[in-house]
Structure formats: structure tokens, C-alpha cells
VOGU-3710 file (C-alpha; in Angstrom, 3 decimals, decimal comma):
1> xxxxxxxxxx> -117,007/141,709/-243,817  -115,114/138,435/-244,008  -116,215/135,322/-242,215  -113,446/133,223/-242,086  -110,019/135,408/-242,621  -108,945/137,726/-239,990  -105,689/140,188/-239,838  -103,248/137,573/-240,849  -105,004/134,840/-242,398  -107,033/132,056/-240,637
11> xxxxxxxxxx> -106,702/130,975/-237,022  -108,484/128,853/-234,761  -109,006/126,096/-232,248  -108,265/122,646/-233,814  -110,914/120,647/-234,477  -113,673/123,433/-234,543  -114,848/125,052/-237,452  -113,122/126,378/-239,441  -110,071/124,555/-238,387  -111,366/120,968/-239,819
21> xxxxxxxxxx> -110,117/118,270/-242,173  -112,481/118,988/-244,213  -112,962/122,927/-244,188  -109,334/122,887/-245,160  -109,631/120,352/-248,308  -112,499/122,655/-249,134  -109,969/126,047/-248,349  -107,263/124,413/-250,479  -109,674/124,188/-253,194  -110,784/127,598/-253,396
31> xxxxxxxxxx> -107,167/129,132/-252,788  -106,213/126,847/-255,626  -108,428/127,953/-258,280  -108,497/131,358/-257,026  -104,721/132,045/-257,332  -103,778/130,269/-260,673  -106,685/131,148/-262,551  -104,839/133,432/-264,252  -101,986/131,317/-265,740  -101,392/130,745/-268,981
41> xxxxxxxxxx> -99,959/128,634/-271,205  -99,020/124,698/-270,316  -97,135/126,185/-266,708  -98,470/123,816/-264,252  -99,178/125,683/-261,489  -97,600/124,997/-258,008  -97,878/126,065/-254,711  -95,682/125,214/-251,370  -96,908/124,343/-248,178  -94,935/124,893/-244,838
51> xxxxxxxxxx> -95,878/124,370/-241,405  -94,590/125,288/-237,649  -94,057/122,580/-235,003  -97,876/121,931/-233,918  -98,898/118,390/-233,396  -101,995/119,408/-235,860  -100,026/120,793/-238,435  -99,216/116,979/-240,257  -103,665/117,159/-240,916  -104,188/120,211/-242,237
61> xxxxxxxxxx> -100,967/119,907/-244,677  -102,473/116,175/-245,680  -106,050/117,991/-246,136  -104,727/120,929/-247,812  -102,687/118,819/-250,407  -105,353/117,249/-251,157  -107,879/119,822/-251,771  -104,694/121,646/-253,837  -104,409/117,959/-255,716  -107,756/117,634/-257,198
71> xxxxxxxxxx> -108,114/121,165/-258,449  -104,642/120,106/-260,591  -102,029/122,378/-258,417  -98,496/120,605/-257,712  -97,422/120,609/-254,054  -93,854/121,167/-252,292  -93,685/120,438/-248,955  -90,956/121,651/-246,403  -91,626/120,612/-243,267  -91,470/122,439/-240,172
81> xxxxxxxxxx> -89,876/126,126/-241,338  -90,257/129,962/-240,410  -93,381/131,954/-242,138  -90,560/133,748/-244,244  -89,349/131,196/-245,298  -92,482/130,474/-246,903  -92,427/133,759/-248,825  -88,871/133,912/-250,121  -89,526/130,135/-251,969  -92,494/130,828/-253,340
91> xxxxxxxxxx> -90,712/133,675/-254,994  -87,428/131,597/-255,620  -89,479/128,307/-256,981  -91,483/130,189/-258,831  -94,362/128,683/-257,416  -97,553/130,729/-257,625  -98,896/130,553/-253,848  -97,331/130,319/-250,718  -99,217/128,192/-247,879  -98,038/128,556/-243,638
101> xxxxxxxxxx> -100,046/126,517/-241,836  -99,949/128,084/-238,354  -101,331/129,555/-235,620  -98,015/131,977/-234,883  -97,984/132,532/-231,309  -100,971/130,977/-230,329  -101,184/128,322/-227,782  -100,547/124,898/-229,464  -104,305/124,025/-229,593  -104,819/126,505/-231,874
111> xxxxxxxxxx> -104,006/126,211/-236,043  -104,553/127,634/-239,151  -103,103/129,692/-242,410  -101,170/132,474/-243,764  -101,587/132,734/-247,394  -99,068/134,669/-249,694  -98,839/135,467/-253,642  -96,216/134,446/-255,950  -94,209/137,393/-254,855  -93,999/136,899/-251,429
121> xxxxxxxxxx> -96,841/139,413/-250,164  -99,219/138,601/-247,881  -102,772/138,311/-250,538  -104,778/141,386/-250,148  -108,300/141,763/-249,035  -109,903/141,283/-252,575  -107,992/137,934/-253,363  -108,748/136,549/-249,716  -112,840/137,687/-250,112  -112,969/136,160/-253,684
131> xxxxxxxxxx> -111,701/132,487/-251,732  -114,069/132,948/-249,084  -116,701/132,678/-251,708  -115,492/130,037/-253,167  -114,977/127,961/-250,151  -118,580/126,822/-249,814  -118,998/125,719/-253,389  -118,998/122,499/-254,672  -115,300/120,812/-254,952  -114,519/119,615/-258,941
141> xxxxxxxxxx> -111,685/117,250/-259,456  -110,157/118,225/-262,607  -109,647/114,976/-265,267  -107,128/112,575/-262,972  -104,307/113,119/-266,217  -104,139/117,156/-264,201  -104,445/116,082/-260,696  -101,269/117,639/-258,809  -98,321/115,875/-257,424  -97,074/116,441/-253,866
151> xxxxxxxxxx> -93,096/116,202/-253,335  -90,594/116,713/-250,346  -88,231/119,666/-250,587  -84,968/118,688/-248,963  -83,018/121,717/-249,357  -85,594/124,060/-248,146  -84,076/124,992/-244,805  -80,525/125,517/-246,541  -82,069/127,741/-249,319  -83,619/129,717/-246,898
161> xxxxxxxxxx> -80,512/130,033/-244,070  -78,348/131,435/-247,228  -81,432/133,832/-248,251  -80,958/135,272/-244,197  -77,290/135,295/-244,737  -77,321/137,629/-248,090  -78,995/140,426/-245,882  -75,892/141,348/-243,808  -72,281/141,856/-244,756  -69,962/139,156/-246,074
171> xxxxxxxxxx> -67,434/139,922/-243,643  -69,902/140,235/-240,407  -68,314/138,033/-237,465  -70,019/137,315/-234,196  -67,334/135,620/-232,415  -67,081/137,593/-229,264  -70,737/137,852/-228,954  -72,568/135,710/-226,609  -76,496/135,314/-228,006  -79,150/133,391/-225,516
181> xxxxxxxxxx> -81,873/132,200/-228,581  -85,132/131,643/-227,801  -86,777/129,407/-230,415  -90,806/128,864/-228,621  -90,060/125,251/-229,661  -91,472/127,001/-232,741  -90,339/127,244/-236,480  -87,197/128,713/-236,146  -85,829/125,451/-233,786  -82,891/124,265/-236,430
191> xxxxxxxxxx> -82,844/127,390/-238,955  -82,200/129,997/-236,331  -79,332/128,333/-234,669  -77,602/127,367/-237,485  -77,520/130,895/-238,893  -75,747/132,599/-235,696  -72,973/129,518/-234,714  -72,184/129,733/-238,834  -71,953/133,849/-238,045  -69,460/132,897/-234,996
201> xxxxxxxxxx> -71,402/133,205/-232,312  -71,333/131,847/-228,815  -75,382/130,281/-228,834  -76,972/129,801/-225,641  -80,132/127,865/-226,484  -83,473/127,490/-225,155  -87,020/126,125/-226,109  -85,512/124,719/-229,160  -86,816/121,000/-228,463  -90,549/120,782/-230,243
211> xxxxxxxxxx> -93,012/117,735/-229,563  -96,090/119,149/-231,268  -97,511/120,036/-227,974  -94,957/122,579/-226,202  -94,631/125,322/-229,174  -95,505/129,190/-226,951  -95,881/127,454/-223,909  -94,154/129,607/-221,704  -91,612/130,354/-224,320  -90,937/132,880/-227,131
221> xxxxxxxxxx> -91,644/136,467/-227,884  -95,071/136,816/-225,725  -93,290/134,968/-222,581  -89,434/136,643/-222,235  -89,342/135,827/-218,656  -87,285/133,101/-218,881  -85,051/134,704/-221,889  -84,293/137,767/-219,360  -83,352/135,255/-216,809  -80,674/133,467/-218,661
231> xxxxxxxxxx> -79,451/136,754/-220,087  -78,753/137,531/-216,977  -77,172/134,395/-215,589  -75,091/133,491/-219,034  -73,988/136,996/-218,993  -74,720/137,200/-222,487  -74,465/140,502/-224,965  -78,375/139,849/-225,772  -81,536/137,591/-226,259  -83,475/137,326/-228,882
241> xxxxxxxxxx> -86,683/135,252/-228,744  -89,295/134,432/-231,874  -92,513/133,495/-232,014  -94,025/130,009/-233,170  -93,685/130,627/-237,091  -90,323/133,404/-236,257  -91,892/136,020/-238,772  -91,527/138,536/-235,399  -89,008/138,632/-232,341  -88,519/140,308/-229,272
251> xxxxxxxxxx> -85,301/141,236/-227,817  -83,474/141,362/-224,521  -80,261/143,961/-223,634  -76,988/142,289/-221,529  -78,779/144,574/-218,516  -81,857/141,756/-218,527  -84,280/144,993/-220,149  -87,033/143,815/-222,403  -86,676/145,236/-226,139  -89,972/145,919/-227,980
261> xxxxxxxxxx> -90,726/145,907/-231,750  -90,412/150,143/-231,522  -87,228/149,502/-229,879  -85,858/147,337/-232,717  -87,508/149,219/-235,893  -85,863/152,511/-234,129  -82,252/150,741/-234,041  -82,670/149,763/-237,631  -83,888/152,617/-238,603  -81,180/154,773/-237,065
271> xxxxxxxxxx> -78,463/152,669/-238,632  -80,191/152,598/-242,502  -80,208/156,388/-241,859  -76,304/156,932/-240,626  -75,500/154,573/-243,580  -77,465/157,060/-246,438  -79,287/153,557/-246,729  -82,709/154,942/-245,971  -85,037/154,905/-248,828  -88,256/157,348/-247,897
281> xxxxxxxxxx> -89,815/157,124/-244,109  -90,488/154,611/-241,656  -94,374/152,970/-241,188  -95,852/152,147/-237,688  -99,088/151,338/-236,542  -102,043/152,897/-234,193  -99,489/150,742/-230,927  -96,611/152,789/-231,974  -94,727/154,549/-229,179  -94,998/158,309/-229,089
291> xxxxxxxxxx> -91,108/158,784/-229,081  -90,826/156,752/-232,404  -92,512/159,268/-234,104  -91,016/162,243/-232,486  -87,534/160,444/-233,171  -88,356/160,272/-236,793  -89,629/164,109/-236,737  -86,265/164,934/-235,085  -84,077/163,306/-237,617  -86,833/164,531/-240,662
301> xxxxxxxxxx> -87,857/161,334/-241,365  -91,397/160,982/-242,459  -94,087/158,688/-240,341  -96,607/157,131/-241,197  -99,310/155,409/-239,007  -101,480/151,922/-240,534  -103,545/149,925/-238,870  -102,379/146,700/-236,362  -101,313/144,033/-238,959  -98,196/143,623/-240,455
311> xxxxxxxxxx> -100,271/142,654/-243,658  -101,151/146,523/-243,639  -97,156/148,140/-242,854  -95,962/146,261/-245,665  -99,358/147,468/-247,884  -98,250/151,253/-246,752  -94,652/150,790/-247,026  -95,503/149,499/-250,808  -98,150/152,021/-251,593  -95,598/155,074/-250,527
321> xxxxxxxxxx> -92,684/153,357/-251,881  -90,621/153,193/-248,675  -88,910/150,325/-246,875  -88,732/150,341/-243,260  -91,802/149,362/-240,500  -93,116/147,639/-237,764  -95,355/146,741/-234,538  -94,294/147,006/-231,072  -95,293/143,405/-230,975  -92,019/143,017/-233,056
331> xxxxxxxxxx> -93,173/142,402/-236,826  -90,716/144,216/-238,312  -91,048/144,771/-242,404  -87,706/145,661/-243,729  -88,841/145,409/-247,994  -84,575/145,529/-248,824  -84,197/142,648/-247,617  -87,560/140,802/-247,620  -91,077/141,087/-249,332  -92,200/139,884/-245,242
341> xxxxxxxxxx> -91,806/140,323/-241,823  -88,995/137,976/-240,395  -87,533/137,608/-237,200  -84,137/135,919/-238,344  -82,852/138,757/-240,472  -84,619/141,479/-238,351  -82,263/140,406/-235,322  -79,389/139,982/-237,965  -80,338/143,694/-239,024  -80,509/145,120/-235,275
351> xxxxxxxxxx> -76,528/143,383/-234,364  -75,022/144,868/-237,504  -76,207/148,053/-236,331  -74,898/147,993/-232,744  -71,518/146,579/-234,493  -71,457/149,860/-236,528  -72,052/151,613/-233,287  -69,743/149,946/-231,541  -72,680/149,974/-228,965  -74,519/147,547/-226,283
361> xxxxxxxxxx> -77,914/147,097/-226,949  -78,914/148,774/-223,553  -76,591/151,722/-224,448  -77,983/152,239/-228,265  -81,461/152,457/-226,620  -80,698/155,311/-224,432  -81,279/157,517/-227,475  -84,609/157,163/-227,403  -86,243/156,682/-224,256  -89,899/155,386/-225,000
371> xxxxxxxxxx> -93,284/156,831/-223,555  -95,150/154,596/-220,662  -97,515/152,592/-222,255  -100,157/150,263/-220,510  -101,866/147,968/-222,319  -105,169/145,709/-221,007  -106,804/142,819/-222,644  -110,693/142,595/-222,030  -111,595/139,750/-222,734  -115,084/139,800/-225,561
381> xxxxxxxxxx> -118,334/137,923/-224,502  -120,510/140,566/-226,156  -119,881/142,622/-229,368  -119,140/145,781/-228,684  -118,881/149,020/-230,923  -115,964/151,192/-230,482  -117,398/153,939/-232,716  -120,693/154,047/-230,103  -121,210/157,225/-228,280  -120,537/155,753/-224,689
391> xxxxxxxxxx> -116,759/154,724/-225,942  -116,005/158,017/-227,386  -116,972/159,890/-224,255  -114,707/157,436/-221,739  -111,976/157,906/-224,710  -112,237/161,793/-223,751  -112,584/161,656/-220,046  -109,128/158,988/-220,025  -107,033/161,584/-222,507  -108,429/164,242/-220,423
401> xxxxxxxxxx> -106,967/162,563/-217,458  -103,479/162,258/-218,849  -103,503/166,218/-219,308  -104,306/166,168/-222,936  -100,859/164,942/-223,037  -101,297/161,387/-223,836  -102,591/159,169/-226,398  -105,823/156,468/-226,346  -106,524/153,216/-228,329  -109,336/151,121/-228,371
411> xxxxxxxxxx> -109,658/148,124/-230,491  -110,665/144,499/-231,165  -107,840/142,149/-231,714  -108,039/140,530/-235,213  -106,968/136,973/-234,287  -108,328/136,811/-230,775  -112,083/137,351/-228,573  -110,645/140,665/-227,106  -110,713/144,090/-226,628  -107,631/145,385/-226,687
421> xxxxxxxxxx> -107,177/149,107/-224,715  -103,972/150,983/-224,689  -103,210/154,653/-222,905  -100,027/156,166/-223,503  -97,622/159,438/-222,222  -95,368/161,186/-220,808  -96,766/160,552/-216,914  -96,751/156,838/-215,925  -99,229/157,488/-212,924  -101,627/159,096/-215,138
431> xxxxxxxxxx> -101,727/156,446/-217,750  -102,200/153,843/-216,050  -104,566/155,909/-213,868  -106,870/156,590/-217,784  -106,293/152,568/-218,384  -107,891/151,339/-215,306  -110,320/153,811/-216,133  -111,357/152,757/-219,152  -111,069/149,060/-218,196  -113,648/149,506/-215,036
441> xxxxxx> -116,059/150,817/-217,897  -115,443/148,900/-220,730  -115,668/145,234/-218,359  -119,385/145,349/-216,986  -120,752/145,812/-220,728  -117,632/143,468/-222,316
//
């Protein structure tokens, strides 16, 4: 069990353990050591450090670089940037770790770290245990003649916005589309932008102005009421909104309808597999929609179910050899193009293939219709066990409800003090009917 890493690295409130000056010296320490100790030779070993738009995010980098600095790693700094951007220049510097200081979607009083290897992968469970024990220990500056250096990296957004741009065809033009971005005055504020008015399009732009205080609030993927709104009144082709470090999106069709991370992994799917570009199956999660799966069954394409994370798609995806997956939430892992989820080129990925269908969004989408899915937040006071007796019997009584026709999930949320329940089929009544039941006997003992 680890104490400080959840499902996608560390996260917290600012200013309370572990998401402290001087926890995070300590963390760069331990992630230092931990992930170079295997170079050889006279390679000096490096790492690069990005950050979203949170007022915090100028003290961890400072304590991080410093606990980096004394155990002798060299330091690039970008700035605020996207996660995935983070992961394609550690791979294209070379540098052996990757270091996103966010919180992703998190309100902004919230912080922490996403942690990836030299190759662009998210570290696995062993690497991220073997820091935690580390973290505690006493910090040794090596001799000052190794200490690291820290340096600015100038061209790091411009790297990165030709990286997105290699994903889609040379001769892709967006000039009669109209696109309403929603940036959650988030990572993807100046990189996201740039990308679609250099592909031609006609940018409607919103939540794009950061203070340090304002990233998520009301904005982005986990708030599209205001992106269906000015869908609507721009009259635009779509919306696309990211979260705070853009490593996942939602999307919205010219009819104002929300698009879900099923939604968008099934468009992208459907278009690798028209093109003969489809290497193996397609990898979801235990939130998956029903009609995913029985989309890819129709079509034989194989499925494959993983855990909520998209730390554990892209582990599956790797471990079967196959390419595509996703989360309803809208991390989308597409391993031809990236070694990570990203927002930017999943949206890029999503308009090539309505351009090759010569399709609206809303239009694409009626070929497969999704299953009514409710899902309830409780939120955690008390530890509870979702393997207990008690839970397994409501679990049977709420799938018994839905006809046997219907699926249940119950889970904690890896980032978050909830219980999250979800109930899904074919009959909206009875779903929700099996979700309010399981929520009036999950709450008195929550």
C-alpha cells in the first residue's frame, strides 16, 4: 500500500502534508536518486520540470530543483506547459525523468506531481514504492563540483506544438471549421490555440486568461456548461475543452450535446479501423460504456477492460501490444502517436476523422448510441470496504433491479475522499432507480 502516490502521482491541498516546501525538496531527492541510479558512464543525468498555471506551482518547482540539485541531477525548466508535453521532451532531450507539477483538474488550491521515465511512461508501481521509501531518509548533497544546474528552456512550447502537428496529415486544413476552445485557464492557454489558428481554423476562445488562482474554476473538461453555451451561440462545428494540465478533453457537437471520453475513443477508433490503421484492440476501463464494447464486438475488435487510471490503459495497451484506449473522463491513450494521454492531438485525431467522414460530430455519433449511465459521488468520512459482505449484497439487489440487464461499479476514487458509484443499461428509469438505491445505503455508513 502506498502512502503518498495515488492513481496518477501525488495530489493534494497546498500547504498540507504532503504538498510542502519541504516534503517536495525531500520528494525531489528520492525521485532523483531513484531514477538515475542506473546510469553509467560520465552522462550527467537530467531531468525536466513543467508546471500548469497554479499560483503554487513557482514553490514546488523552486523546492523540487533544489532537492534534484543537491543529489547532482541537471534541471530544465519550461514553464507553464501541457502534461504531454512533459513526456514527449523528456524523450526528445534525452533527459532521464520527466517532472508535472500539477494537480490536473483539481480546484486551484490543490497541487502536486506526475512523474514519468525517460521514455515518456508514466513510472510504474515498483519505481514509485522504491521513492516512497526513500523519501523519509536522510537528504546527502553530493560534493558541490556534481551539484546540478537549473536552466530555462525557451523553445519548449514550439518543440512541443510541432510534436502535435506530426500526428495528423501534412495537408489537413481547418479553414471552414469554426472551433470554440476551452483552455480551464489551464496548461494548454498559448499551446492549444496556436496549434488550431496555424491548422486554419476559425478559434473562438474561452478561459484562456490564467492568474494562478482561476485554473478549473468553472471552466474546462469537468464544467462544459459554459463551452455548450457558446457552441451554441457562435454556431460553431464543435468545442473542445481540456483540463488544467490538457493530458484529457471533453468535447461538444454543433447541436450543443456533450461528448464523453467513450464518445471520442469510439470516433478514433472507427476511423484507425476504416483506414487498416488499427494495430490489435481497443483498452477501456471498469467506467466504460456498454455500447463501446458491443461496438468493438460488432466490428471484431478485441476489448479489453483495466482499471480507472490512464497510468493502467497505457500499462494494458503496452502489455498486449495494442494502441488505442481511454476513460469516459476523456484520457484518451493513442501509443502511435504518443507514449501519453493528450488532449491536443486526441481532438486533432477525432477532426481528421469526421473530415474523412465527411461527417458532423453529432451525426458520426449516431452510430453508436451509448447506454444511460448515472454516476454519484459519496463523499468518504469513514473507510469503507467494497469487498465487505453488506456491499456485495446491495451490488445484487441494484443489478437485480435493472433486470439483470445492467451493469454496477463501486469504487474509491484514487485522487479524491470519495466513493464513487456508477449503474449502467439499457433502461434509464431503472438505473437511476439501482443508483439512488445504492446511494441511500452506501450514505448513512459513508
Amino acid at each position: 500500500m502506498k502512502k503518498f502516490f495515488g492513481t496518477d502521482g501525488i495530489r493534494g491541498k497546498t500547504g498540507e502534508y504532503p504538498v510542502t516546501p519541504d516534503f517536495f525538496v525531500k520528494l525531489g531527492y528520492a525521485a532523483g536518486l531513484v531514477l538515475t541510479k542506473n546510469i553509467k558512464g560520465n552522462k550527467k543525468p537530467s531531468v525536466v520540470i513543467g508546471k500548469d498555471t497554479r499560483i503554487s506551482g513557482y514553490m514546488l518547482e523552486s523546492s523540487l530543483e533544489a532537492g534534484l540539485s543537491s543529489a547532482g541531477v541537471d534541471v530544465y525548466l519550461t514553464g507553464p506547459i501541457p502534461t504531454p508535453a512533459i513526456a514527449f521532451l523528456t524523450q526528445s532531450l534525452n533527459a532521464d525523468i520527466g517532472i508535472m507539477i500539477t494537480a490536473s483538474h483539481n480546484p486551484y488550491e490543490d497541487n502536486g506531481i506526475k512523474l514519468f521515465s525517460s521514455s515518456g511512461t508514466k513510472l510504474s508501481d515498483e519505481v514509485e514504492n522504491e521513492i516512497e521509501e526513500m523519501i523519509e531518509g536522510e537528504i546527502k548533497c553530493v560534493e558541490p563540483s556534481k551539484l546540478g544546474k537549473a536552466r530555462r528552456l525557451d523553445n519548449a512550447k514550439a518543440q512541443y506544438i510541432e510534436f502535435c502537428l506530426t500526428t495528423i496529415p501534412n495537408e489537413m486544413n481547418l479553414k471552414n471549421y469554426k472551433i470554440v476552445l476551452d483552455c480551464a485557464h489551464g496548461a494548454t492557454y498559448q499551446v492549444a490555440p496556436e496549434i488550431f489558428k496555424f491548422l486554419g481554423a476559425d478559434i473562438v476562445l474561452m478561459n484562456h486568461e490564467p492568474d494562478g488562482l482561476n485554473i478549473n474554476f468553472n471552466a474546462g473538461s469537468t464544467y462544459p456548461k459554459s463551452l455548450i453555451e457558446n457552441v451554441k451561440t457562435h454556431k460553431a462545428d464543435l468545442g473542445i475543452a481540456f483540463d488544467g494540465d490538457g493530458d484529457r478533453l471533453i468535447m461538444v457537437s454543433e447541436r450543443g450535446e456533450l461528448v464523453d471520453g467513450d464518445q471520442i475513443l469510439y470516433l478514433i477508433m472507427d476511423y484507425y479501423h476504416n483506414q487498416n490503421n488499427l494495430n490489435g484492440g481497443i483498452v477501456g476501463t471498469l467506467m466504460t460504456n456498454l455500447a463501446l464494447e458491443e461496438k468493438c464486438k460488432s466490428l471484431d475488435i478485441p476489448f479489453a477492460r483495466t482499471n480507472v487510471g490512464d497510468r493502467y490503459v497505457s500499462e494494458m495497451l503496452r502489455k498486449n501490444a495494442w494502441e488505442v484506449g481511454g476513460e469516459n473522463s476523456g484520457h484518451i491513450v493513442l501509443l502511435n502517436c504518443h507514449s501519453t494521454g493528450d488532449g491536443i492531438i486526441s481532438s486533432l485525431q477525432v477532426i481528421s476523422a469526421l473530415l474523412a467522414k465527411r461527417k458532423k460530430i453529432s451525426e458520426a455519433l449516431k452510430e453508436m448510441p451509448l447506454y444511460p449511465q448515472v454516476l454519484i459521488n459519496i463523499p468518504l468520512i469513514n473507510k469503507i470496504d467494497i469487498n465487505s459482505t453488506y456491499i456485495q449484497e446491495i451490488k445484487l439487489i441494484a443489478e437485480e433491479m435493472m433486470n439483470g440487464l445492467g451493469r454496477v461499479l463501486i469504487r474509491a476514487s484514487g485522487t479524491q475522499p470519495l466513493l464513487r458509484i456508477m449503474t449502467e443499461g439499457p433502461n434509464k428509469e431503472l438505473t437511476e432507480k439501482a443508483a439512488n438505491f445504492l446511494v441511500e445505503k452506501i450514505k448513512p455508513i459513508s
